[in-house]
Every structure is written in structure tokens, then in C-alpha cells.
C-alpha positions as CSV (number, residue, x, y, z in Angstrom):
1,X,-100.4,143.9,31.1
2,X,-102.8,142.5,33.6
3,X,-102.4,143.3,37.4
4,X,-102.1,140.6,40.1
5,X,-104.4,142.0,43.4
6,X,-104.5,140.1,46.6
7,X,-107.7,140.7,48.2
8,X,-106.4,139.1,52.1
9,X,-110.1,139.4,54.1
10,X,-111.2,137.6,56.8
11,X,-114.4,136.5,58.2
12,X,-116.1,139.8,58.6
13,X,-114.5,141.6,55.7
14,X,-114.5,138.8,53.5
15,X,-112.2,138.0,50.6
16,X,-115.5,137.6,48.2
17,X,-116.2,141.2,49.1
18,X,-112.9,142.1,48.3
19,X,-112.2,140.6,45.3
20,X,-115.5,141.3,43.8
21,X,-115.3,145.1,44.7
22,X,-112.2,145.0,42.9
23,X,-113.0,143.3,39.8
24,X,-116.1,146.1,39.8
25,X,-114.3,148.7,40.1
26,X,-111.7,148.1,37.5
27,X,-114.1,146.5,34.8
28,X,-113.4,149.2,32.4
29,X,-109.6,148.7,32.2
30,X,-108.9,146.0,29.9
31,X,-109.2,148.2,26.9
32,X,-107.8,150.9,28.9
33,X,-104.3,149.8,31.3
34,X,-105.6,146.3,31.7
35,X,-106.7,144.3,33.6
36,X,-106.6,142.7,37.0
37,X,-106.4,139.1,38.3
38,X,-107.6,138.4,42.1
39,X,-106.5,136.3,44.4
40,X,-107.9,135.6,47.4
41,X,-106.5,135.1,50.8
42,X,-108.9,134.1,54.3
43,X,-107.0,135.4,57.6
44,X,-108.6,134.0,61.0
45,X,-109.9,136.9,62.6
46,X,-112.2,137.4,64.4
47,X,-112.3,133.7,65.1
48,X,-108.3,134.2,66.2
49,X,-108.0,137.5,68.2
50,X,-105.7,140.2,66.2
51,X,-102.8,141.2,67.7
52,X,-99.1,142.0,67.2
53,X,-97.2,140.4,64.3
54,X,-93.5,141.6,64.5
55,X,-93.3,145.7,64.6
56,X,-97.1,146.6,63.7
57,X,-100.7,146.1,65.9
58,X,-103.8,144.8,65.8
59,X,-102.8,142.3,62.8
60,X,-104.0,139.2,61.5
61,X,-102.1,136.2,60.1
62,X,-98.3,135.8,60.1
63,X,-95.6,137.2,58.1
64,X,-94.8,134.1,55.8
65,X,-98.8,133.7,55.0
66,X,-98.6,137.5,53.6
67,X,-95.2,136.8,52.1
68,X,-96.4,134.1,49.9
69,X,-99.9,135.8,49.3
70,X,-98.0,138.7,48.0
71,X,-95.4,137.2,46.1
72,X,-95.3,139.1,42.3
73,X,-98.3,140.9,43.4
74,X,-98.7,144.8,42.8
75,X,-101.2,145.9,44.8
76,X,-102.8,144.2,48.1
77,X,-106.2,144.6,49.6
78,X,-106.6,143.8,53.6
79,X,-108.2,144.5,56.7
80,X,-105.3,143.2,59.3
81,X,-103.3,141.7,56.6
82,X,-99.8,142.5,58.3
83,X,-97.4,144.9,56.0
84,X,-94.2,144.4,57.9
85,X,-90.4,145.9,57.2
86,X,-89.9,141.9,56.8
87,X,-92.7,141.4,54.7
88,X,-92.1,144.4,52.1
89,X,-88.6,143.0,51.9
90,X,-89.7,139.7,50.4
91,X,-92.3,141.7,47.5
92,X,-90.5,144.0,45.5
93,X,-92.9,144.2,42.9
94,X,-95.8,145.7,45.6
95,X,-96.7,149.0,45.0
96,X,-100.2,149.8,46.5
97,X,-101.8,148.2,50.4
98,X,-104.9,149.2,51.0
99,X,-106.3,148.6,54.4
100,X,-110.2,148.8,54.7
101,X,-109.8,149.9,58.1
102,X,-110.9,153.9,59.8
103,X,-106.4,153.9,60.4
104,X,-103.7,151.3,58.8
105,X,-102.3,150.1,62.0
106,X,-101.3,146.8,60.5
107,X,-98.8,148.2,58.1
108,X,-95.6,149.7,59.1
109,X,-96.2,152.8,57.3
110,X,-91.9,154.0,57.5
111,X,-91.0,151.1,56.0
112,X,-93.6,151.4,53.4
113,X,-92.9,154.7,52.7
114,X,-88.6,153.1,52.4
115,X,-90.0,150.8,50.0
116,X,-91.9,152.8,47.8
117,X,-95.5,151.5,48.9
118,X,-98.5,153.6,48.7
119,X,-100.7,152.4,51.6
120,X,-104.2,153.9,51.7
121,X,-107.2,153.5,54.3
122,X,-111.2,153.8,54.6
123,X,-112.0,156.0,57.2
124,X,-115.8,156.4,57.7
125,X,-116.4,153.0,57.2
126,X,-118.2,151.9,60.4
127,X,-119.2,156.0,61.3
128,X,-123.3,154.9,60.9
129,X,-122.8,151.4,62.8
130,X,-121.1,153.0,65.6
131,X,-123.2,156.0,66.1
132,X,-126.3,153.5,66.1
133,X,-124.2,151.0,68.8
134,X,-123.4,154.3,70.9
135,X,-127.7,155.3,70.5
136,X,-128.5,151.9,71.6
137,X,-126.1,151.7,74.6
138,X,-127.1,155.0,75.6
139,X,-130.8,153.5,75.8
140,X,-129.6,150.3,77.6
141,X,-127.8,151.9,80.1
142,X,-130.5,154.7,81.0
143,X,-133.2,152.4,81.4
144,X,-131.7,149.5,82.2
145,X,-133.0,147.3,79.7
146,X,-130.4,144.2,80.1
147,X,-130.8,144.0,83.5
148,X,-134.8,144.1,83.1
149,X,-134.7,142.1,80.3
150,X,-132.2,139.3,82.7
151,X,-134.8,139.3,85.1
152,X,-137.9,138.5,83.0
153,X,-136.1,135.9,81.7
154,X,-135.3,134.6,85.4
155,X,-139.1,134.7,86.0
156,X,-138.7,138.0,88.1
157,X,-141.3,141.0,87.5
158,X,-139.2,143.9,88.9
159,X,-142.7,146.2,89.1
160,X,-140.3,148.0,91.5
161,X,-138.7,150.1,88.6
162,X,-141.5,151.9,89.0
163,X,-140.8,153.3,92.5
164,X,-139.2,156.7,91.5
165,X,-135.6,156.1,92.8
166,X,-135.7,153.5,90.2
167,X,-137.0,155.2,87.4
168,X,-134.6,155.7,84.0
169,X,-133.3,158.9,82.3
170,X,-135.4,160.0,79.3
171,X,-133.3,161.2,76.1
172,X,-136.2,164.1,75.4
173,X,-134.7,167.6,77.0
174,X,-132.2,165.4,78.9
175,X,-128.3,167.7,78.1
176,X,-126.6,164.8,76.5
177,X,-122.3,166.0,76.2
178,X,-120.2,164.7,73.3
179,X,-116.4,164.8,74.0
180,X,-115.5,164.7,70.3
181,X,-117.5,165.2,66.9
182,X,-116.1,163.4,64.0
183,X,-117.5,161.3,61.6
184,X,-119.3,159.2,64.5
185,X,-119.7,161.9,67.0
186,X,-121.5,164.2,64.5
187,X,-124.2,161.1,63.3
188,X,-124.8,160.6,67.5
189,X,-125.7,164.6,67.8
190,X,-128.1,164.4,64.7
191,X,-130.0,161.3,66.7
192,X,-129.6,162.8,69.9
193,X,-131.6,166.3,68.1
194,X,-134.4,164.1,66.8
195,X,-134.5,162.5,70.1
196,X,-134.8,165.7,71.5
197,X,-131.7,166.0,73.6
198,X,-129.9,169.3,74.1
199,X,-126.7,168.3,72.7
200,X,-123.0,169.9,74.3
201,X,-119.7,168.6,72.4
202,X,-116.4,169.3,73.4
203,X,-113.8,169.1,70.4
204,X,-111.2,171.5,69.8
205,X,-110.2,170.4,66.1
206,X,-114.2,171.5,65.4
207,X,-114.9,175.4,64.7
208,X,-118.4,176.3,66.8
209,X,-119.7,177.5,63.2
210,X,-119.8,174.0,62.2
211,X,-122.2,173.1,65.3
212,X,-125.1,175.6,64.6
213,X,-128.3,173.8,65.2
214,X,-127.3,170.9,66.1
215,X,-125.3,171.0,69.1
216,X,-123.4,173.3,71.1
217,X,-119.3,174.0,72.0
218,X,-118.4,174.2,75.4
219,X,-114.9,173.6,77.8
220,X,-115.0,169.7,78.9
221,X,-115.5,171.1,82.5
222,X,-118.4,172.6,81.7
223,X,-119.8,169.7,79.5
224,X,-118.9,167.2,82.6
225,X,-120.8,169.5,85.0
226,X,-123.8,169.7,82.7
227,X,-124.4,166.8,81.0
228,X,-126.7,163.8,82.6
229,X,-125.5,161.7,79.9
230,X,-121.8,161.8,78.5
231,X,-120.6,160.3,75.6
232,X,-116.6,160.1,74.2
233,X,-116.0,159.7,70.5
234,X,-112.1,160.7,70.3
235,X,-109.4,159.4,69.3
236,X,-106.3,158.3,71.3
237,X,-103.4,160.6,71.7
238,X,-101.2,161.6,74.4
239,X,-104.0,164.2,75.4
240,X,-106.6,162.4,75.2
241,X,-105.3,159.0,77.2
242,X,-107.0,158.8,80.6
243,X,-109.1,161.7,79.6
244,X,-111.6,160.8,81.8
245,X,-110.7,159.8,85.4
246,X,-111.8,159.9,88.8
247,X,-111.9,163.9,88.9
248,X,-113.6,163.7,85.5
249,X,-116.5,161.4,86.7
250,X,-117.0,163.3,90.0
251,X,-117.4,165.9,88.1
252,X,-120.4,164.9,86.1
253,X,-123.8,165.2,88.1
254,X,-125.1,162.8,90.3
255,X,-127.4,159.8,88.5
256,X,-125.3,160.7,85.4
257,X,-124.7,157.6,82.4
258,X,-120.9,157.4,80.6
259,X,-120.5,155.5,77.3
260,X,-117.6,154.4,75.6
261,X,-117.6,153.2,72.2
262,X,-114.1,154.6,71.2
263,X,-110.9,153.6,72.9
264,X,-110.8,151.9,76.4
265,X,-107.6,154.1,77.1
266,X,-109.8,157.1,77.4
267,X,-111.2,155.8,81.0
268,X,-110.2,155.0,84.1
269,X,-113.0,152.0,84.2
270,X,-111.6,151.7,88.3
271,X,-112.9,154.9,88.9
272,X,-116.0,154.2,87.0
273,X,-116.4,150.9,89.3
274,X,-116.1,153.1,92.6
275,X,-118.6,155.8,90.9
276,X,-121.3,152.9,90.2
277,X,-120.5,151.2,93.4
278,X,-121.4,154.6,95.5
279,X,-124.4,155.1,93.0
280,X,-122.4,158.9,91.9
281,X,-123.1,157.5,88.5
282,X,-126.3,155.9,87.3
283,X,-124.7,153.7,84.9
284,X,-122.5,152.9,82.2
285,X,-122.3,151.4,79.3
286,X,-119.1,150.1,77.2
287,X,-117.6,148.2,73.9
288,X,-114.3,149.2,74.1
289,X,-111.6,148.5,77.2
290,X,-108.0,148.6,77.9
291,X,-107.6,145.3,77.5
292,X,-109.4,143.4,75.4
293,X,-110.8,140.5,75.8
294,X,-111.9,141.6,78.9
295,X,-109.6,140.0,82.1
296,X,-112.0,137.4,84.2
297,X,-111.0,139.8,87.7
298,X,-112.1,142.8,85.9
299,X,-114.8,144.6,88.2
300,X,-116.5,146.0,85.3
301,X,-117.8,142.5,85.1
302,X,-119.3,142.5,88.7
303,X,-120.3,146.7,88.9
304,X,-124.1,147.4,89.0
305,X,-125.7,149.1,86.5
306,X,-123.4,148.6,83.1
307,X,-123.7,147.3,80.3
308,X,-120.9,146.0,78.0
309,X,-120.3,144.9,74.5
310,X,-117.5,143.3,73.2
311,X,-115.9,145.3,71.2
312,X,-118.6,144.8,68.3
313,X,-120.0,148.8,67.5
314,X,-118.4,148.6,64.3
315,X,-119.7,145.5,63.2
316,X,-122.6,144.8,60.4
317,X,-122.9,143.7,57.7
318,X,-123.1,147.1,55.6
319,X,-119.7,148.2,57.5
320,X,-117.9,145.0,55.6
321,X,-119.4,146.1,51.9
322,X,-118.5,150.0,52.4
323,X,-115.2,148.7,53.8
324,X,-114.9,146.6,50.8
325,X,-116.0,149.7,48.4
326,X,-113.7,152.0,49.5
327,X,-110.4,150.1,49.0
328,X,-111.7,149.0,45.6
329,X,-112.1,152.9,44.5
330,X,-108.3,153.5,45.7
331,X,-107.3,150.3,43.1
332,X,-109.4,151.6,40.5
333,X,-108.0,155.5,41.0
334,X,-104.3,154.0,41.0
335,X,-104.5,152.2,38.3
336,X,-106.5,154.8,36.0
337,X,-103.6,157.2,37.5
338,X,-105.5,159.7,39.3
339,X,-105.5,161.0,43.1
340,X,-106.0,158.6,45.7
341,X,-108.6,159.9,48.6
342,X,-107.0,158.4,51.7
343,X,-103.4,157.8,50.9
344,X,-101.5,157.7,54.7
345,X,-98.2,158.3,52.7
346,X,-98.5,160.5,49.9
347,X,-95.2,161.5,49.6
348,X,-94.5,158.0,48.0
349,X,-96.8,159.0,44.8
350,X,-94.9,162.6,44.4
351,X,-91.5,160.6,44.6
352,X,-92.8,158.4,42.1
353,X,-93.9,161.1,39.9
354,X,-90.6,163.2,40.3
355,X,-88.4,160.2,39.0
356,X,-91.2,160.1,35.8
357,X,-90.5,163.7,35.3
């Protein structure tokens, strides 16, 4: 019996992507369990900004687009599709969502779970595209390159960045500090080492073992105090929010560079504004914020000496085919019966197993 996918992209992880990954990965099944038949769905973002859709975040589409997209399907394939308690409701015959995202924050995972749904994930995806964005705004904001490259373009030779007070941070033998060393955080200290950086991270789910000759552990106190250049790759948790504020950033030596390129509700970005405003930090450099798009009164858009992106670290065109690639192998694993790799609600599979029994 053949097995109806929806492959629901959008316009960066397209539905072609999708659908072909699919079919790639489960070419060998028509002699085996069978096989599968795609169809494909187009969702607006990022031309539409995600957002809520009824209980879950950061989604894409509406409930009644997925609803009749999923209708008699078994297995669903997204990026921001929405799995709401609503949606599951209306396709009982679902049975696998896999979300080609680093989290499934777009599915209601409880309700899932209620409805015996397995929903997997791709974490990883975007670890190399980030880690190259963070490289690059690290290099933008320590020798000011937008700004220079603004005033070229304006017809002004600023010959006046040579006057030492002026002058840019150098990577080679500068301490650069990591608050956080996962998938993205470890590819930055590799770079940073060939750079020639002395690399501190500060992570406490990372054993100092795993660090040895490439970077080293140390209290975020004392990576604050030492590092000129600071750079936060963790996630978002009720310890983490707010992580760095204004004692944080006075902390850090004067001249010093900040980064973000993981969750605006790390920073206090006000605090940042006073520190670049007094010239405590040398400058700064941004994709994500705490609200996004970014509000026309924010003062980030007016500080000196920052440089932001929008939102985008994640983005190429490799990210979309490895995101693609990894939701594919979880459809070909289910449907061959064996392990999924990033299932966010296992205990659906055992419950499944234990009725076979």
C-alpha cells in the first residue's frame, strides 16, 4: 500500500526539495512496504512573516490550509507547517510530522503525543551557515567594514581610520569568549583557532575534556573580564534569558565587540545602546533581536558602531537541501521500521510498539 506524504515548504525550504528528498530516500520501498506519493504544499514565508497560529509559534500558513493538505495523509514534511491540537483533530490517519527545523516549535508536541503522532526535527541544519554569519559579523564589527564600506560609497575616504584611536581589533592572539559550544559554537572555536584567537567558552552542559586544544572552560565572569571579543551561542531558557545585561557588558573590557547570532532574549540591546553610546564597547554586531522585525524607535538602529542582520545567519542555500535531507531520512527510517534519530516524542513509537506486542 502506497503512502500519501505532504511535503508543506516554503520559499526557502522548498516543496521541490522536499518532495524530491522524499521520493530519494524511499526509492527502494516499492518492492519492500511500498511506496510513497507526494504532494506538495507552498506556505508564504518568508515573504509573510511567521508567527503564531492558535497554540504553537513561529508558524506558517493557517490551520484550514494544513487541514486540507493533510487530509488522508500519513506522514507530513514541513518547516512552519502548523501541527495544531485543531489540526491533528481533523487527520486521524497522520502518523509521522517531521519539521526540518534545529526545534519543532510549530507543532504542539502534547497534543501530538495525545494523538499518537511521532514528530521529529533536524537539528544541525544551519550549524556551518551560522558559525560562518557569526565569523563574518565578528569581522564587520571589529573593523568596521559597513560603515567604511557606506562611506566610500558616499564619496568619503575616511584615511582617518588610520589614526590609532580608530584602528580595528585583529582576530590573531586577540581572547575571543564563547558563551555556549554546541553544534555552532564548537564550528566558531575551530575558525576562531585557525584565525589564531585564544578561544575561552563558557558552557556548563560541555565537560573541559571535550575543549582540549581548541579552546578553553572558564566561569562567565571570567570570560566577560577577559575576552575583547564575546560571542553567545545558547539557547533560551529561564537561565539563560537576559543573560547578558548592563553588569554583564560593563564587565567586559573597554573597546570590547558583542555578537549575537542566537536569541535576541539573551541581551539587554538598551544597555548595549548606552555601552556604544559612551564608547565602553567598541561595537556590536547582531541578527537576532527581541522583537523581530526590528521596531522603527529601536536605538539599535541609530547606535554607532553596529552592525545588524536580519535575522538571516541561517540562511543559504546548502541549509535548505540538509534541511530537506534530514526529514527525508526520518520518512525513510519510519517506513523501513527502524529508529528514528531526532524523534521529540519517542514515547509515542514505544506506545505503538507495546499495543503490537
Amino acid at each position: 500500500m502506497r503512502t500519501t506524504v505532504v511535503a508543506a515548504g516554503d520559499h526557502f525550504v522548498l516543496p521541490t526539495l522536499l518532495a524530491d528528498a522524499v521520493r530519494a530516500e524511499t526509492s527502494d520501498l516499492d518492492s519492500d512496504v511500498g511506496g510513497v506519493d507526494v504532494r506538495e504544499l507552498t506556505l508564504p514565508w518568508p515573504h509573510v512573516p511567521f508567527g503564531e497560529v492558535a497554540e504553537v509559534r513561529e508558524a506558517s500558513g493557517d490551520e484550514d490550509t494544513m487541514i486540507e493538505a493533510l487530509r488522508g495523509a500519513r506522514i507530513g514534511v514541513t518547516q512552519m507547517g502548523p501541527l495544531t491540537e485543531r489540526v491533528l483533530d481533523a487527520c486521524p490517519d497522520l502518523e509521522l510530522f517531521c519539521v526540518s527545523r534545529g526545534g519543532p516549535v510549530n507543532v504542539n508536541i502534547e497534543a501530538a503525543t495525545r494523538h499518537g503522532v511521532a514528530v521529529c526535527y533536524a537539528p544541525g541544519r544551519n550549524a556551518a551557515a551560522t558559525a560562518e554569519h557569526t565569523i563574518a559579523l565578528i569581522l564587520a564589527a571589529a573593523r568596521r567594514i559597513p560603515e567604511l564600506h557606506k562611506d566610500i560609497r558616499a564619496g568619503v575616504w575616511r584615511g582617518d581610520y588610520y589614526a590609532y584611536e580608530n584602528c580595528g581589533i585583529e582576530l590573531e592572539g586577540t581572547t575571543v569568549g564563547l558563551v555556549g559550544y554546541g553544534a555552532i559554537g564548537s564550528r566558531v572555536a575551530r575558525a576562531l583557532n585557525a584565525l589564531g584567537s585564544r578561544v575561552l567558552v563558557h558552557d556548563p552542559y560541555v565537560a573541559a575534556d571535550a575543549l582540549t586544544g581548541v579552546a578553553e572552560a572558564v566561569a562567565l565572569q571570567d570570560l566577560l573580564a577577559q575576552s575583547r571579543i564575546v560571542s553567545l551561542h545558547a539557547r533560551v531558557t529561564p537561565e539563560t534569558e537576559g543573560m547578558i545585561g548592563r553588569a554583564q557588558i560593563a564587565a567586559m573590557p573597554q573597546g570590547s565587540v558583542l555578537v549575537n547570532c542566537a536569541r535576541g532574549a539573551l541581551v539587554d540591546y538598551e544597555a548595549v545602546c548606552d555601552a556604544l553610546e559612551s564608547g565602553h564597547l567598541f561595537g556590536a554586531a547582531f541578527d537576532v533581536f527581541p522583537e523581530e522585525p526590528v521596531p522603527a524607535d529601536s536605538r539599535l538602529l541609530t547606535a554607532p558602531n553596529v552592525v545588524l542582520t536580519p535575522h538571516v545567519a541561517g540562511a543559504s542555500r546548502e541549509v535548505a537541501h540538509k534541511a530537506a535531507r534530514i526529514v527525508a531520512a526520518e520518512v525513510g527510517r519510519y517506513l523501513r521500521g527502524e529508529p528514528l534519530a531526532h524523534c521529540a516524542n519517542p514515547e509515542v513509537l514505544a506506545q505503538r510498539s507495546a499495543h503490537t506486542r
